[in-house]
C-alpha positions in Angstrom: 10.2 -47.4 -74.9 13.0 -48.5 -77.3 16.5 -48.4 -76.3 19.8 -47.2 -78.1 21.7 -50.0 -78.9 25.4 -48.9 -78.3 29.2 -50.6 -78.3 30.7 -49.9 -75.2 34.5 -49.3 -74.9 36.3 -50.7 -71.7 36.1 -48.3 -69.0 38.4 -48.2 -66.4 36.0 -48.2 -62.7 37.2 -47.7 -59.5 34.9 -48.6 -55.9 33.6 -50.4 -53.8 31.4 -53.2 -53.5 29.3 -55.9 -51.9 27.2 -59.0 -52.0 23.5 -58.5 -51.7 20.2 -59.8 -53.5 16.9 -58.6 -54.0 15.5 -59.4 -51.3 18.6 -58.3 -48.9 19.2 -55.0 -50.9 22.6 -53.5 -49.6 22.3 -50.9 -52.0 22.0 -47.7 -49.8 24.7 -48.9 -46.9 27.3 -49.5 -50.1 27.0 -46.3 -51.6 26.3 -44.8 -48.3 30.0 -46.2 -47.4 31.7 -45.0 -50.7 30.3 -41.5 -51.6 32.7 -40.0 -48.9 35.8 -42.2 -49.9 34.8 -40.5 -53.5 36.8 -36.9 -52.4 40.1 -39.1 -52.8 39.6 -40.1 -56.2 41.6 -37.7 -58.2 42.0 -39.1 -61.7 37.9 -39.8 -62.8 37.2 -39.4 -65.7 33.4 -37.8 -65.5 31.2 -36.3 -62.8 28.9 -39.3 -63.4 28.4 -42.2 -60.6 28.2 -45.6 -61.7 25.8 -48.1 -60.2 27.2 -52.2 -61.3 25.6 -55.6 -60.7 27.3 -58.6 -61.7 25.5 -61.5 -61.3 25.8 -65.0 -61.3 25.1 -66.8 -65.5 21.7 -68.4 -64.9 20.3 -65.3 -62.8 17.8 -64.5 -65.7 17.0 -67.9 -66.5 15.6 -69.0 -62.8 14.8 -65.9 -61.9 14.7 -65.6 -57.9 14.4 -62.4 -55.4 16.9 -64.2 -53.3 19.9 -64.9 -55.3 23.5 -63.2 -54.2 25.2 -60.9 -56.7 27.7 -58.2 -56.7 26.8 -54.8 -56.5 29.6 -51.8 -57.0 29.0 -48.2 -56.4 31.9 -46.8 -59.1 33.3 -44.1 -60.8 35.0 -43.7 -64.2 38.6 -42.8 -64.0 40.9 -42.3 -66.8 44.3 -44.5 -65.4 45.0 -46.6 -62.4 47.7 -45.0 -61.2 46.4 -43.7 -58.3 44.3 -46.3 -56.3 42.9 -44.9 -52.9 43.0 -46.9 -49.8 39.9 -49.2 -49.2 39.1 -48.6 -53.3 39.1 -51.5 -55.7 39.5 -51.0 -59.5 37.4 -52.9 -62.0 38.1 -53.0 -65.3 34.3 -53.0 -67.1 35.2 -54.9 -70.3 33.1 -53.4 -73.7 30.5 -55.2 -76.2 27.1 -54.1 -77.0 24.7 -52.9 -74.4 20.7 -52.0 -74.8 20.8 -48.3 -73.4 17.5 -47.7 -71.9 16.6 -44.0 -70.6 14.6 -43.8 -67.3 13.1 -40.9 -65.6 11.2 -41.7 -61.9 12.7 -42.9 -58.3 15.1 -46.1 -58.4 12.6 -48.2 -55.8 10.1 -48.8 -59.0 10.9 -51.8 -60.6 8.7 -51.6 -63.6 11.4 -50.3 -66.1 12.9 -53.8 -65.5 9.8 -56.1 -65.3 9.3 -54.2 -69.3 12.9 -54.9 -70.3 13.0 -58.6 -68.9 9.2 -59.3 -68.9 8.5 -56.9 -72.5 11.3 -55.6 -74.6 14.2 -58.5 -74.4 11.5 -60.9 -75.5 10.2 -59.3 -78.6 14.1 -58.3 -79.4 16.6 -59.6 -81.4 18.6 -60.2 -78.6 19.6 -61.9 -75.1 21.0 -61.0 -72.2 24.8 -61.5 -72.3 26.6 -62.8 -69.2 28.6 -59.3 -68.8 28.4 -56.0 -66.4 24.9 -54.1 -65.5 25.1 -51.3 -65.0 23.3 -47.2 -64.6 25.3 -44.1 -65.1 24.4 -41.6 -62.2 24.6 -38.5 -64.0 24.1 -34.5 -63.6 20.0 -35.1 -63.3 19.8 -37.9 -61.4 18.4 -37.6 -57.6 17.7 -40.8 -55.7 14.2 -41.2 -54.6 12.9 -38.4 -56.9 10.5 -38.8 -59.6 11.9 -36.5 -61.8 15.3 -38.2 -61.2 17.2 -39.7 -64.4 19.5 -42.5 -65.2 20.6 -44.5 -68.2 19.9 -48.4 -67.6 22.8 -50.4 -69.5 22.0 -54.0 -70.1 24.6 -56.4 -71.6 22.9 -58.4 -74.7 24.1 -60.2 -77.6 22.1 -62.4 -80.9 19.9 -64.2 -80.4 21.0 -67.8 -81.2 
């Protein structure tokens, strides 16, 4: 599976978020907490739901299960204008991202062991200490196998 390799443009995200790891995946009680706070967002941009993870510069080097990052359940919006109560804005800064298309439920890991463990390897590239991220769109549906979501991975040369 080869990805699209695309410049992002700064995107202007507003959400919520929350510090979780692997092991201690928050990742249902945050977006469970923000879909409903969602309604009140009046200037997005897109229909599309954006999952974030920013984690901490050597989380790919050492990798371990129980290291704390920052996960944000977001949505594009055009301006910040408008900022709803208990909402945080987040401005996702742009640079070149490996766009990988997945299809299958979000619990399977295996489209990351082959990015990490396969593809990044093999590429021209590393990972850049910048925004993950997956865009939600029209087709995805958590926990379905025919659910699908772009993968964005920050990367830059290799040195």
């Amino acid at each position: 599976m080869e990805p699209k390799i695309e410049v992002l443009y700064q995107k202007k995200l507003l959400g919520s978020h929350i510090t979780m790891s692997t092991v201690q995946n928050k990742t249902a009680q945050l977006w469970g907490a923000f879909v409903p706070q969602m309604k009140n967002i009046k200037n997005r941009a897109s229909a599309d739901k954006i999952s974030m993870q920013l984690y901490p510069p050597s989380y790919f080097e050492h990798f371990d299960a129980s290291t704390k990052f920052e996960k944000w359940a977001t949505v594009e919006v055009t301006d910040f204008e408008f900022i709803p109560n208990g909402i945080e804005p987040f401005t996702l800064e742009g640079g070149l991202y490996a766009v990988f298309s997945y299809k299958g439920i979000s619990s399977d890991t295996s489209i990351f062991q082959y990015i990490f463990g396969e593809w990044l390897p093999k590429s021209a590239y590393e990972v850049d200490n910048r925004p993950h991220f997956e865009i939600l769109g029209e087709k995805y549906a958590n926990n379905d196998p025919n659910s699908e979501e772009e993968i964005w991975i920050p990367i830059t040369g290799k040195s």
